[in-house]
mmCIF entry with sequence, helices, sheets and N, C-alpha, C, O atoms, coordinates in Angstrom:
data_MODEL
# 
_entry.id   MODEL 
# 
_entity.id                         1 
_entity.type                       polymer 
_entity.pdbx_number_of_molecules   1 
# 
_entity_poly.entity_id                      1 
_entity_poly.type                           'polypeptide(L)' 
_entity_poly.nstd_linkage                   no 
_entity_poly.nstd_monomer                   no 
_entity_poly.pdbx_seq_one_letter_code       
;(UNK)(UNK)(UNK)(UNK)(UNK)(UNK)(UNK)(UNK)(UNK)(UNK)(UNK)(UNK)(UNK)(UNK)(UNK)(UNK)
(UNK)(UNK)(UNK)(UNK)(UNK)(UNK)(UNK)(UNK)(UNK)(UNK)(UNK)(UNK)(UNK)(UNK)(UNK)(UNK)
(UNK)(UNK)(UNK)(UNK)(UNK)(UNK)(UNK)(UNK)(UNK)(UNK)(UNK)(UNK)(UNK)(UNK)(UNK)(UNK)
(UNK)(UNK)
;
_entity_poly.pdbx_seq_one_letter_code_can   XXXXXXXXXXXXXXXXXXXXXXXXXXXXXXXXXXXXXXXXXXXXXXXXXX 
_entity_poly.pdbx_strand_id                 A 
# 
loop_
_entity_poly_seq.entity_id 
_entity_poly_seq.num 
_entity_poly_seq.mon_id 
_entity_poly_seq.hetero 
1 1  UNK n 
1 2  UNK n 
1 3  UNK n 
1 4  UNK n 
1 5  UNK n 
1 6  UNK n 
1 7  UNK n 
1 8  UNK n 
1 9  UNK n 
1 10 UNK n 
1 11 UNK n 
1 12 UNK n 
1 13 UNK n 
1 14 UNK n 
1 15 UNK n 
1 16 UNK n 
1 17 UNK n 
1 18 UNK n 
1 19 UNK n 
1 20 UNK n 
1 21 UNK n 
1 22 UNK n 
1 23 UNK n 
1 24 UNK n 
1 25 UNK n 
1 26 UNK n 
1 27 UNK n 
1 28 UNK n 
1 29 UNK n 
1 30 UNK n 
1 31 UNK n 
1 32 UNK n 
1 33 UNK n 
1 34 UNK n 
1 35 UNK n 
1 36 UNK n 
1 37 UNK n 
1 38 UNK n 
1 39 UNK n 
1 40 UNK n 
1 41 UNK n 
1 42 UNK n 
1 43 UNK n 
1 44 UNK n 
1 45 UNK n 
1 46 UNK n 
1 47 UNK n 
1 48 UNK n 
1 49 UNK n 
1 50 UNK n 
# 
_struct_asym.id          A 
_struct_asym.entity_id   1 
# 
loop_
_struct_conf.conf_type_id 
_struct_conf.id 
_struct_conf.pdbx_PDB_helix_id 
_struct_conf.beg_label_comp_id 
_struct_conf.beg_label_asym_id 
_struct_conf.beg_label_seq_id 
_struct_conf.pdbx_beg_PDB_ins_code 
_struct_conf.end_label_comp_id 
_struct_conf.end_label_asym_id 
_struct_conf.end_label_seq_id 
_struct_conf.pdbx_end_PDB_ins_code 
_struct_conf.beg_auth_comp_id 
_struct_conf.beg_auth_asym_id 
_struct_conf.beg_auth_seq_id 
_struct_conf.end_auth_comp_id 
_struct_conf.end_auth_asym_id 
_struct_conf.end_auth_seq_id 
_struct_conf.pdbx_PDB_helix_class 
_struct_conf.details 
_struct_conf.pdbx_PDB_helix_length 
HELX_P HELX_P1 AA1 UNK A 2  ? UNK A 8  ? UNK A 2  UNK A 8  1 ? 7  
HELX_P HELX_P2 AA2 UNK A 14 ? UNK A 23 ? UNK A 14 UNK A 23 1 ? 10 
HELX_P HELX_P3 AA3 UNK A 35 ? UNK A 45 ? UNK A 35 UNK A 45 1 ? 11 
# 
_struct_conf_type.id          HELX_P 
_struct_conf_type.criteria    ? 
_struct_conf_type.reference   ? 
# 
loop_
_atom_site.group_PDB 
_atom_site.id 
_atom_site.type_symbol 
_atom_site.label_atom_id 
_atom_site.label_alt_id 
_atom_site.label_comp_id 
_atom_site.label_asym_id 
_atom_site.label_entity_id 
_atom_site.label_seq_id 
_atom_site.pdbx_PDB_ins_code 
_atom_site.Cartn_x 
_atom_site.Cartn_y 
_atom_site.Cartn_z 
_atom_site.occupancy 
_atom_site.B_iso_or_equiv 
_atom_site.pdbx_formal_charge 
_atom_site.auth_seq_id 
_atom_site.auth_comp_id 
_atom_site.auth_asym_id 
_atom_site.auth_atom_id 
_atom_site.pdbx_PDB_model_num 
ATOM 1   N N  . UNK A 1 1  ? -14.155 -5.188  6.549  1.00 0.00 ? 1  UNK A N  1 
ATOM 2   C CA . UNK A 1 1  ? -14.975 -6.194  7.183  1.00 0.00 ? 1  UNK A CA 1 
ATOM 3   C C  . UNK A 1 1  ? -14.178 -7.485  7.395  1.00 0.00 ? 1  UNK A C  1 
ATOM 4   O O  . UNK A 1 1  ? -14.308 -8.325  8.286  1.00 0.00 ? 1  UNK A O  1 
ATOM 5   N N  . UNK A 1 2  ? -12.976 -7.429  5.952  1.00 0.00 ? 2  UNK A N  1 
ATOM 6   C CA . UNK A 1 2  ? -12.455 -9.261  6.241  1.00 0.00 ? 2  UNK A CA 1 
ATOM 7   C C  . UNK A 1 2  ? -11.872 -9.295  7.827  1.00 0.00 ? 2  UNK A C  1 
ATOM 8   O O  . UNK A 1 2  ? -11.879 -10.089 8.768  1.00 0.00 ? 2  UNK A O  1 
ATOM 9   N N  . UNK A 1 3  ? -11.183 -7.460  7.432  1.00 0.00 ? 3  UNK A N  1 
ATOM 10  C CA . UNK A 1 3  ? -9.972  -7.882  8.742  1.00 0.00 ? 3  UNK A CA 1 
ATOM 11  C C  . UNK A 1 3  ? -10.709 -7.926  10.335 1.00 0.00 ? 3  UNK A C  1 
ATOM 12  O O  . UNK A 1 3  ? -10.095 -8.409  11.287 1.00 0.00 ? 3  UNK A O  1 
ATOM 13  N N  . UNK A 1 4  ? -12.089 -7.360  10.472 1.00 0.00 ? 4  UNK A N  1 
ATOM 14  C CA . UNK A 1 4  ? -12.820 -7.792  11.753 1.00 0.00 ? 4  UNK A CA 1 
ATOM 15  C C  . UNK A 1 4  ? -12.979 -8.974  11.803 1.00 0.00 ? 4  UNK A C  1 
ATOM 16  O O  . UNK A 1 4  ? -12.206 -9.593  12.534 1.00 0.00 ? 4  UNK A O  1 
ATOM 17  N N  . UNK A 1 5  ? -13.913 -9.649  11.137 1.00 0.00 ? 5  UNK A N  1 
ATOM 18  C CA . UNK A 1 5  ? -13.622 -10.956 11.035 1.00 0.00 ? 5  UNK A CA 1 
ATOM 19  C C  . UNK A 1 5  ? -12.395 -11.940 11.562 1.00 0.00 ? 5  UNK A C  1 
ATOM 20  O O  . UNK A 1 5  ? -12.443 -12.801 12.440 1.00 0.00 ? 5  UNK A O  1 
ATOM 21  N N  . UNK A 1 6  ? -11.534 -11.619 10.922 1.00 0.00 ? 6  UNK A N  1 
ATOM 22  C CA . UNK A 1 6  ? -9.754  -12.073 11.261 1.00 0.00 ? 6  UNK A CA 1 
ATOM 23  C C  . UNK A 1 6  ? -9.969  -11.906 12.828 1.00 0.00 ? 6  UNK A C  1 
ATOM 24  O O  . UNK A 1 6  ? -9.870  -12.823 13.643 1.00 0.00 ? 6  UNK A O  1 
ATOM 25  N N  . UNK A 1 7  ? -10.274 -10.610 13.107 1.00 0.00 ? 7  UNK A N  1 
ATOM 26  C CA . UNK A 1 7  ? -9.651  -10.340 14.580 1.00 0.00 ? 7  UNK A CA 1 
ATOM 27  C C  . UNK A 1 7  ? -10.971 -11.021 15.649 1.00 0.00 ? 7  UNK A C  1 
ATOM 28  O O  . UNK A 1 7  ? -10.853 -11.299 16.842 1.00 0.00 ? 7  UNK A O  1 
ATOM 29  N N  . UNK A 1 8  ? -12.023 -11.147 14.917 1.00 0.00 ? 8  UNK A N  1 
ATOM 30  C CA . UNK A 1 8  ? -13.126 -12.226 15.688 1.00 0.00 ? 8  UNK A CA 1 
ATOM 31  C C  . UNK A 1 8  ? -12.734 -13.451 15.830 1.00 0.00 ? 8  UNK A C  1 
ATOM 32  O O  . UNK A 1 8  ? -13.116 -14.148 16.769 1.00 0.00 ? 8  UNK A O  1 
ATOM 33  N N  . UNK A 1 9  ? -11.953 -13.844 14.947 1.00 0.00 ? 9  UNK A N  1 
ATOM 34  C CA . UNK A 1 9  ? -11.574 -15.319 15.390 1.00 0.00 ? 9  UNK A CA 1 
ATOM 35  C C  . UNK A 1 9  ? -10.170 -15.417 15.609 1.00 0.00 ? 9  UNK A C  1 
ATOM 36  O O  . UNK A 1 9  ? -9.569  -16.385 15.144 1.00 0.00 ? 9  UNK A O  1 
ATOM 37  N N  . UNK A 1 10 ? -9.398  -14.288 16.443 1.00 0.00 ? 10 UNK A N  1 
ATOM 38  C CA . UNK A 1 10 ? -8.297  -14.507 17.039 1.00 0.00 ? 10 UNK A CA 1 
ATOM 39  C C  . UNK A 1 10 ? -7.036  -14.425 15.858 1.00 0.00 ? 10 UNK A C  1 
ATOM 40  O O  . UNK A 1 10 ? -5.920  -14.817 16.200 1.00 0.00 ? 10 UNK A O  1 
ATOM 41  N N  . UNK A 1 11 ? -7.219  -13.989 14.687 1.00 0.00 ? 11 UNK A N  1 
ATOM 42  C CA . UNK A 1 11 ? -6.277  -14.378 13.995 1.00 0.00 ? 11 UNK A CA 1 
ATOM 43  C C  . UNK A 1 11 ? -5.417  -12.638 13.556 1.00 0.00 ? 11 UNK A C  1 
ATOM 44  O O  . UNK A 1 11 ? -5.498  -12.049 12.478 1.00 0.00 ? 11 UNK A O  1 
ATOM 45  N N  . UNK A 1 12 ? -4.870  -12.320 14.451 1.00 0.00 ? 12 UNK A N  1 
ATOM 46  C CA . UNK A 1 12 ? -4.391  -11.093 14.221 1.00 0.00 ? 12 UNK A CA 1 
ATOM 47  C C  . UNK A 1 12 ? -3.727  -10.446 14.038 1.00 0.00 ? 12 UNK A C  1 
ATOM 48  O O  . UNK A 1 12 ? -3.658  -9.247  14.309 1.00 0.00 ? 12 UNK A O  1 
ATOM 49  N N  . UNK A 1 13 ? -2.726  -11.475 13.250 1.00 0.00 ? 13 UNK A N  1 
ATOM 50  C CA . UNK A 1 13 ? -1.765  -11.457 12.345 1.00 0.00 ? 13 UNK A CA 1 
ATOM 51  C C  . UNK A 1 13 ? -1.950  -11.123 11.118 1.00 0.00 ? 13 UNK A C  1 
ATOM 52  O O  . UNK A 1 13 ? -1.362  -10.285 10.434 1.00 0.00 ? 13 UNK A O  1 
ATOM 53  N N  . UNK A 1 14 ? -3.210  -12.159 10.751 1.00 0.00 ? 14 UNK A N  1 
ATOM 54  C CA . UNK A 1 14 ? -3.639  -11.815 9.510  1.00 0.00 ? 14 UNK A CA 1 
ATOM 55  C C  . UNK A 1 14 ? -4.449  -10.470 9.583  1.00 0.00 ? 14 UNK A C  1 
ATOM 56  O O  . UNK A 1 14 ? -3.821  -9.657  8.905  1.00 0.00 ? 14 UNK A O  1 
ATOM 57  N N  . UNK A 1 15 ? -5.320  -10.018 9.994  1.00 0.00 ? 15 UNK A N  1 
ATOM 58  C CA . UNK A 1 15 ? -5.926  -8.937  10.375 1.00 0.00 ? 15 UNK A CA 1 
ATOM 59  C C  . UNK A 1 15 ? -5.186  -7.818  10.444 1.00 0.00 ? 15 UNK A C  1 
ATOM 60  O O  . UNK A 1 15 ? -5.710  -6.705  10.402 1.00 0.00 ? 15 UNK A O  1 
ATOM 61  N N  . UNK A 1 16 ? -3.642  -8.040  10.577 1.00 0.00 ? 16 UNK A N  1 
ATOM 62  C CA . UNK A 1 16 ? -2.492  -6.669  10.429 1.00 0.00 ? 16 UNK A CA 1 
ATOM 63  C C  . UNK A 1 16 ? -2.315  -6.594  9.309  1.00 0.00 ? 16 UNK A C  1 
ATOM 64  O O  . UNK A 1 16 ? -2.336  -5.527  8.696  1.00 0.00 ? 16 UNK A O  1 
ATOM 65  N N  . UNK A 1 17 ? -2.027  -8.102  8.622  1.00 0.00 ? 17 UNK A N  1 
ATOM 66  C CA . UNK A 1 17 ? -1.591  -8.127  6.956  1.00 0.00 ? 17 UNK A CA 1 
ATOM 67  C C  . UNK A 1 17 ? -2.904  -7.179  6.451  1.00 0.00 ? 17 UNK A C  1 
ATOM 68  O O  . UNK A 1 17 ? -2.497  -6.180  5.858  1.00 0.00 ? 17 UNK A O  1 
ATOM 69  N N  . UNK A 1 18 ? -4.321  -7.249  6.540  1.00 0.00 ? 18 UNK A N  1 
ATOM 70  C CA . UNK A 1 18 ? -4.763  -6.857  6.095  1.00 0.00 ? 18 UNK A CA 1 
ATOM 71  C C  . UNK A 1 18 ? -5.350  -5.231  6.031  1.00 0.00 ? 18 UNK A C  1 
ATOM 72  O O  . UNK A 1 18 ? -6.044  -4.583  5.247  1.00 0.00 ? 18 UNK A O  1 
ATOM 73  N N  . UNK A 1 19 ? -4.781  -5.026  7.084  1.00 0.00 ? 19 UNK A N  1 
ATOM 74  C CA . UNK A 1 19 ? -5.259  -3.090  7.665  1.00 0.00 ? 19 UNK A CA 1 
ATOM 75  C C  . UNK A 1 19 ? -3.862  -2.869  7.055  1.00 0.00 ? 19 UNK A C  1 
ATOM 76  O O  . UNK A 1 19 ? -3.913  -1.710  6.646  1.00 0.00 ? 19 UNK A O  1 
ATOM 77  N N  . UNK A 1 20 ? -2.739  -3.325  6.799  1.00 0.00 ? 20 UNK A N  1 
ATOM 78  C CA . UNK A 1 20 ? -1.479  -2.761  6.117  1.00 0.00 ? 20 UNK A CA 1 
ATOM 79  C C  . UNK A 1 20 ? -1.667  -2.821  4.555  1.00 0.00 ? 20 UNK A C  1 
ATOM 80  O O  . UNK A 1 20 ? -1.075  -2.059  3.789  1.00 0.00 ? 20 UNK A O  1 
ATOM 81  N N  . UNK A 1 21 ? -2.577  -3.832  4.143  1.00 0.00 ? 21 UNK A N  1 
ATOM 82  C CA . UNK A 1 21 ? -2.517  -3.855  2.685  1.00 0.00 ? 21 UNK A CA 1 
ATOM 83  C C  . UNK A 1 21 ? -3.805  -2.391  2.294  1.00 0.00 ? 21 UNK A C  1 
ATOM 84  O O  . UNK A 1 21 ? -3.727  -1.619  1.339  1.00 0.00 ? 21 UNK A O  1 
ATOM 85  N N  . UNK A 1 22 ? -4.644  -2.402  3.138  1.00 0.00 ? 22 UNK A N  1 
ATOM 86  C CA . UNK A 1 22 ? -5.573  -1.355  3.026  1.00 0.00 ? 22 UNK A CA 1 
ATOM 87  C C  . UNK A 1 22 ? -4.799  -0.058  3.328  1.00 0.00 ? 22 UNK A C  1 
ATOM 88  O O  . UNK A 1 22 ? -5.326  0.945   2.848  1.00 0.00 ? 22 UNK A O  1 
ATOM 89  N N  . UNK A 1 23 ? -3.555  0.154   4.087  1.00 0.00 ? 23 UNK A N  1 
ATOM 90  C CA . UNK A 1 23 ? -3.114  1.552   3.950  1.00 0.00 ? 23 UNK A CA 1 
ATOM 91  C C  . UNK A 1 23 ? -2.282  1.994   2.817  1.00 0.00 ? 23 UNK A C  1 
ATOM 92  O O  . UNK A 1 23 ? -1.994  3.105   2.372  1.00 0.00 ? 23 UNK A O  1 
ATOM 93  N N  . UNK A 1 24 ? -1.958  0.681   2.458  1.00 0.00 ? 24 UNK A N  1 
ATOM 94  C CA . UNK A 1 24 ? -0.958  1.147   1.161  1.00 0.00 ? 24 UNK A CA 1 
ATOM 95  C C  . UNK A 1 24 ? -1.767  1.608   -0.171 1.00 0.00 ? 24 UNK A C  1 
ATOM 96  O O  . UNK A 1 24 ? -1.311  1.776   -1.302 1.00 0.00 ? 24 UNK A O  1 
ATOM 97  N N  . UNK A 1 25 ? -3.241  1.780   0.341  1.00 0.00 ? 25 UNK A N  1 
ATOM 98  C CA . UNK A 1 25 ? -3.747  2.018   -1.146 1.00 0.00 ? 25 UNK A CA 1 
ATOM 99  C C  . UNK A 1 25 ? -3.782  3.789   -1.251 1.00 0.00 ? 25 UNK A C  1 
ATOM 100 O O  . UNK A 1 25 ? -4.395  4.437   -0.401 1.00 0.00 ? 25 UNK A O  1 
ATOM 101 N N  . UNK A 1 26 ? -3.271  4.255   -2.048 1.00 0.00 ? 26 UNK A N  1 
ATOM 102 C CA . UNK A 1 26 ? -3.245  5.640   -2.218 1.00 0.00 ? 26 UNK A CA 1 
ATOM 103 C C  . UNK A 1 26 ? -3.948  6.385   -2.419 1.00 0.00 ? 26 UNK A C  1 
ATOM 104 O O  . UNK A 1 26 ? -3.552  7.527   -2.651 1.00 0.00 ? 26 UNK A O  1 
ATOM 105 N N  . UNK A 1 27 ? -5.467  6.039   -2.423 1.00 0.00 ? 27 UNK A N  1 
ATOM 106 C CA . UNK A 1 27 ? -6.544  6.677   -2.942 1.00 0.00 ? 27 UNK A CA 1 
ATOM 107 C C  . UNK A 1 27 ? -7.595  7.090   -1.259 1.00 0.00 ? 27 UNK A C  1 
ATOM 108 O O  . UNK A 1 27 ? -8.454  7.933   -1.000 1.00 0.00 ? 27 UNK A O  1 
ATOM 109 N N  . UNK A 1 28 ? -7.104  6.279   -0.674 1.00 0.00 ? 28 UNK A N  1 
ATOM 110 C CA . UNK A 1 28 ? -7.660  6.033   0.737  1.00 0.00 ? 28 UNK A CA 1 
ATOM 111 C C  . UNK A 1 28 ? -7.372  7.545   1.741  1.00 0.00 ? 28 UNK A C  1 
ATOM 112 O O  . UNK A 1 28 ? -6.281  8.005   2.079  1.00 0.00 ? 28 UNK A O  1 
ATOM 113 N N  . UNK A 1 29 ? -8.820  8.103   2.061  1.00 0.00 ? 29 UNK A N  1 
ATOM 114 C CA . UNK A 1 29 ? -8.596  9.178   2.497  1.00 0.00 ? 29 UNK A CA 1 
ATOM 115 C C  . UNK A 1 29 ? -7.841  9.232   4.038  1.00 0.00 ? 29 UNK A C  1 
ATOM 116 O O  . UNK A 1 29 ? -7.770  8.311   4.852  1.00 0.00 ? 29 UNK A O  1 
ATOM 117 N N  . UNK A 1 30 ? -7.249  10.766  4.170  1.00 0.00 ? 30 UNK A N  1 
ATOM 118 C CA . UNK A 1 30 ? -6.377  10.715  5.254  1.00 0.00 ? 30 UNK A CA 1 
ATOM 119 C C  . UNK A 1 30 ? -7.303  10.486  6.491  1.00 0.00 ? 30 UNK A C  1 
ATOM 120 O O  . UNK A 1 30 ? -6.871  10.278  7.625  1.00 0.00 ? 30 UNK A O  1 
ATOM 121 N N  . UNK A 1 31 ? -8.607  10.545  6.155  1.00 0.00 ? 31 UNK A N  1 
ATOM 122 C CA . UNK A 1 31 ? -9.476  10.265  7.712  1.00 0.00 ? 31 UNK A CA 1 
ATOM 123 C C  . UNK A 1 31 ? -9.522  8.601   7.866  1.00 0.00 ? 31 UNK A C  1 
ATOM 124 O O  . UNK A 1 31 ? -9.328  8.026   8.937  1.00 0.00 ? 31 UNK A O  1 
ATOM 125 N N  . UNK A 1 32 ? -9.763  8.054   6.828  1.00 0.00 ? 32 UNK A N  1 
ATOM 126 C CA . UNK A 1 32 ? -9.216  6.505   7.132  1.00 0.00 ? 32 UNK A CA 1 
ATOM 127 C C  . UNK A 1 32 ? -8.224  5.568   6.888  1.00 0.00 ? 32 UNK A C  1 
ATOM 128 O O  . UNK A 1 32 ? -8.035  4.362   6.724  1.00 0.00 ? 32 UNK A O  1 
ATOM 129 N N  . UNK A 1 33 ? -7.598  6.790   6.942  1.00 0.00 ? 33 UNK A N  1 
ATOM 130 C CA . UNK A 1 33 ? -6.069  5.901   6.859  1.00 0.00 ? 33 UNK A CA 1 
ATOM 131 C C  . UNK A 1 33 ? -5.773  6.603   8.463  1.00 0.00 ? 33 UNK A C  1 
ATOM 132 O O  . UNK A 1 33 ? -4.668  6.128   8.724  1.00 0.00 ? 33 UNK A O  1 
ATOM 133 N N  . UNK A 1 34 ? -6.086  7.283   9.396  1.00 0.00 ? 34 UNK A N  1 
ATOM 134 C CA . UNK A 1 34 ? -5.864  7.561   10.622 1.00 0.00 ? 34 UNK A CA 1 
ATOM 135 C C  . UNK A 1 34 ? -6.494  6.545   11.249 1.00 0.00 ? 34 UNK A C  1 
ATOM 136 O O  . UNK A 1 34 ? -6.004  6.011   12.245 1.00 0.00 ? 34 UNK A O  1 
ATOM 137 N N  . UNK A 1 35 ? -7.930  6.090   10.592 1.00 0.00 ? 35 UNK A N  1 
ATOM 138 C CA . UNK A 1 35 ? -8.383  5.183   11.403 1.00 0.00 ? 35 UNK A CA 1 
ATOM 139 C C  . UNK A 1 35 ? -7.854  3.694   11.281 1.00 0.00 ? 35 UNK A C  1 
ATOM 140 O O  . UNK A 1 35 ? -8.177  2.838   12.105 1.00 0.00 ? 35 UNK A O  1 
ATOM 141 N N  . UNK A 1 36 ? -7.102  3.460   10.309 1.00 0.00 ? 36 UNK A N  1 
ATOM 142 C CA . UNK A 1 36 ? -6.528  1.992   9.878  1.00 0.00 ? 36 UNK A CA 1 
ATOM 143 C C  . UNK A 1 36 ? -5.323  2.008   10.767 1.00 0.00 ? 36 UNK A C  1 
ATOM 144 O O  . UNK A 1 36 ? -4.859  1.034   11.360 1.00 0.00 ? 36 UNK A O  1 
ATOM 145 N N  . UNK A 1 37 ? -4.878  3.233   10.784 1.00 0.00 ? 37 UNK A N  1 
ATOM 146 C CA . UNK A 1 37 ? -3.090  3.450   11.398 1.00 0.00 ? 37 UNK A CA 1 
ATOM 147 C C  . UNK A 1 37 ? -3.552  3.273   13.028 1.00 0.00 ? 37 UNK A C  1 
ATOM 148 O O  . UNK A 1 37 ? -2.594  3.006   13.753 1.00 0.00 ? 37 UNK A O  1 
ATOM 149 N N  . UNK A 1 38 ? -4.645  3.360   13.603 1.00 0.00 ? 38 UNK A N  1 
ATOM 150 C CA . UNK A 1 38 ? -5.665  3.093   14.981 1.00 0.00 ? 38 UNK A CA 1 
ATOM 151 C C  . UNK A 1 38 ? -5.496  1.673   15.264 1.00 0.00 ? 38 UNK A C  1 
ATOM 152 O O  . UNK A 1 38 ? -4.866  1.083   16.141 1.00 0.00 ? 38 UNK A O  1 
ATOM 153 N N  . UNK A 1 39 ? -6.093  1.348   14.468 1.00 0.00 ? 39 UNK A N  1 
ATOM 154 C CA . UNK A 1 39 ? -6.583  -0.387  14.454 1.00 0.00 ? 39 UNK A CA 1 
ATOM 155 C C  . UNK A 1 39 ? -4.980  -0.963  14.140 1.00 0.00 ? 39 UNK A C  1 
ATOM 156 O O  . UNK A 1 39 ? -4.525  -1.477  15.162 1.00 0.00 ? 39 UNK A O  1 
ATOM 157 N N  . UNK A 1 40 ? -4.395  -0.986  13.436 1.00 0.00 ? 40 UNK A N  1 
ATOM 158 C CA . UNK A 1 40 ? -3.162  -1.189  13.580 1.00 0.00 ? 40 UNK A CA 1 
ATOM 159 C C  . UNK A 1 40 ? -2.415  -1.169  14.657 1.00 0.00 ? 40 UNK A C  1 
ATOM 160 O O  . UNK A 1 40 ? -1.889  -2.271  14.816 1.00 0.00 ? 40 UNK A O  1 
ATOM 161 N N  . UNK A 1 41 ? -2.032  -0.138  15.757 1.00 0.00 ? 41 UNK A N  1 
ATOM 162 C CA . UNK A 1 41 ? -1.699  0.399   16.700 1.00 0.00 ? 41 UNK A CA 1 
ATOM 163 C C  . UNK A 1 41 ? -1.863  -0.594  17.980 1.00 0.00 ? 41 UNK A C  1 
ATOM 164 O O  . UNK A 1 41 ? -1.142  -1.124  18.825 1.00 0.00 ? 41 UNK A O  1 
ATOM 165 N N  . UNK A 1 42 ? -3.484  -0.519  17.561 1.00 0.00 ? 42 UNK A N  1 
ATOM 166 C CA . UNK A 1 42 ? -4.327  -1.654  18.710 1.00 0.00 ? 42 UNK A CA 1 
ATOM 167 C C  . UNK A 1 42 ? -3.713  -2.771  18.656 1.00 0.00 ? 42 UNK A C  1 
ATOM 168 O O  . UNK A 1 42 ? -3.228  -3.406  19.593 1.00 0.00 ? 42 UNK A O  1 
ATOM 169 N N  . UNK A 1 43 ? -3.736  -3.107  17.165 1.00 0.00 ? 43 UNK A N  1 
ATOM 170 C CA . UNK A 1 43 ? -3.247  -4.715  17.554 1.00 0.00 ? 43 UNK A CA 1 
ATOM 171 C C  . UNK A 1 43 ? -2.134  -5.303  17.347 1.00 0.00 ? 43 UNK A C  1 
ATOM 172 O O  . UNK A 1 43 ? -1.915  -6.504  17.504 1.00 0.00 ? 43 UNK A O  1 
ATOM 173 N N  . UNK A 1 44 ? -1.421  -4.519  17.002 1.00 0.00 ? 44 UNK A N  1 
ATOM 174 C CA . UNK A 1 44 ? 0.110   -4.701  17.464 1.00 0.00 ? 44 UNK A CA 1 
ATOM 175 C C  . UNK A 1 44 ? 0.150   -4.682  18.714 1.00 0.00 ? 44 UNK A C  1 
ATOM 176 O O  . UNK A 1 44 ? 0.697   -5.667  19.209 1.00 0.00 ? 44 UNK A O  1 
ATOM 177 N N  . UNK A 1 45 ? -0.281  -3.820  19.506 1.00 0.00 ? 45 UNK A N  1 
ATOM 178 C CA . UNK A 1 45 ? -0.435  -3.913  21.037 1.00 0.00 ? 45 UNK A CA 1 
ATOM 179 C C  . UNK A 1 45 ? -0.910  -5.202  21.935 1.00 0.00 ? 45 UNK A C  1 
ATOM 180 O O  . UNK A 1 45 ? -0.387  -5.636  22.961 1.00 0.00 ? 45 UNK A O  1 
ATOM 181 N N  . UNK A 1 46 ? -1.869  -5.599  21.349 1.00 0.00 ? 46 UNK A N  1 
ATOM 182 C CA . UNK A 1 46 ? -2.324  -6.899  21.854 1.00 0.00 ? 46 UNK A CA 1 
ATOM 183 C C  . UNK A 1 46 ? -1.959  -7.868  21.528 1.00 0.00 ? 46 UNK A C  1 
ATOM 184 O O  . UNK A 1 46 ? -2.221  -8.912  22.125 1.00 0.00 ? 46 UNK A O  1 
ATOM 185 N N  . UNK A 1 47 ? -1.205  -7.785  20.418 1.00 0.00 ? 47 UNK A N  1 
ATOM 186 C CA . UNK A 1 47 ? -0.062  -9.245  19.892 1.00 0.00 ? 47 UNK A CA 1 
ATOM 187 C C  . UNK A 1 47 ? 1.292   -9.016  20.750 1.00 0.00 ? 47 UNK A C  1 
ATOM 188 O O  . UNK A 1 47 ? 2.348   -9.530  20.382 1.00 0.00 ? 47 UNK A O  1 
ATOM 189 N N  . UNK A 1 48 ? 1.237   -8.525  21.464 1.00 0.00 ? 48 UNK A N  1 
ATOM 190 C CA . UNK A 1 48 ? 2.587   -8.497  22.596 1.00 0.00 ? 48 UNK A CA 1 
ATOM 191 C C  . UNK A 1 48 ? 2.580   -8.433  23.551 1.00 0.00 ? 48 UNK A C  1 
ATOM 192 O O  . UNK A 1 48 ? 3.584   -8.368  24.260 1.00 0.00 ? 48 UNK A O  1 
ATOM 193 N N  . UNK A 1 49 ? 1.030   -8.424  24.047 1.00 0.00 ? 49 UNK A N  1 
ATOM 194 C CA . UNK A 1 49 ? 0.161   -8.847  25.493 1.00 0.00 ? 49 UNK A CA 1 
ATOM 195 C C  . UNK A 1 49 ? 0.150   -10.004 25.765 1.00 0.00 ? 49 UNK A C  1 
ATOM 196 O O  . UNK A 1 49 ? 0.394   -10.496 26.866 1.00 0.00 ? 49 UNK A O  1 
ATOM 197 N N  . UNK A 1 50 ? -0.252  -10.774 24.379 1.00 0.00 ? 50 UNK A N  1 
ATOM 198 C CA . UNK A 1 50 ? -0.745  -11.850 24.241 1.00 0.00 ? 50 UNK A CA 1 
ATOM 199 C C  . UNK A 1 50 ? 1.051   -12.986 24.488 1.00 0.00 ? 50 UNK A C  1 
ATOM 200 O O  . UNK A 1 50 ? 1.019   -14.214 24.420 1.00 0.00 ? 50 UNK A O  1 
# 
């Protein structure tokens, strides 16, 4: 939720720090860690649009 937030108010840098600190947790299943490695993807993409 923080890192939507982050990316609601443009800050999506921090919003990477935070979908990267959520993949490094090892307990995190492989269906959402596909979906974090997504959202990641995205906005790396749009930080180089931008």
């Amino acid at each position: 939720m923080k890192a939507m937030l982050e990316i609601r108010e443009g800050n999506l840098s921090q919003a990477l720090e935070i979908y990267n600190d959520i993949l490094n947790n090892n307990e995190l299943s492989d269906t959402l860690k596909s979906r974090v490695q997504d959202m990641i993807s995205v906005l790396t993409e749009a930080q180089a649009n931008s």
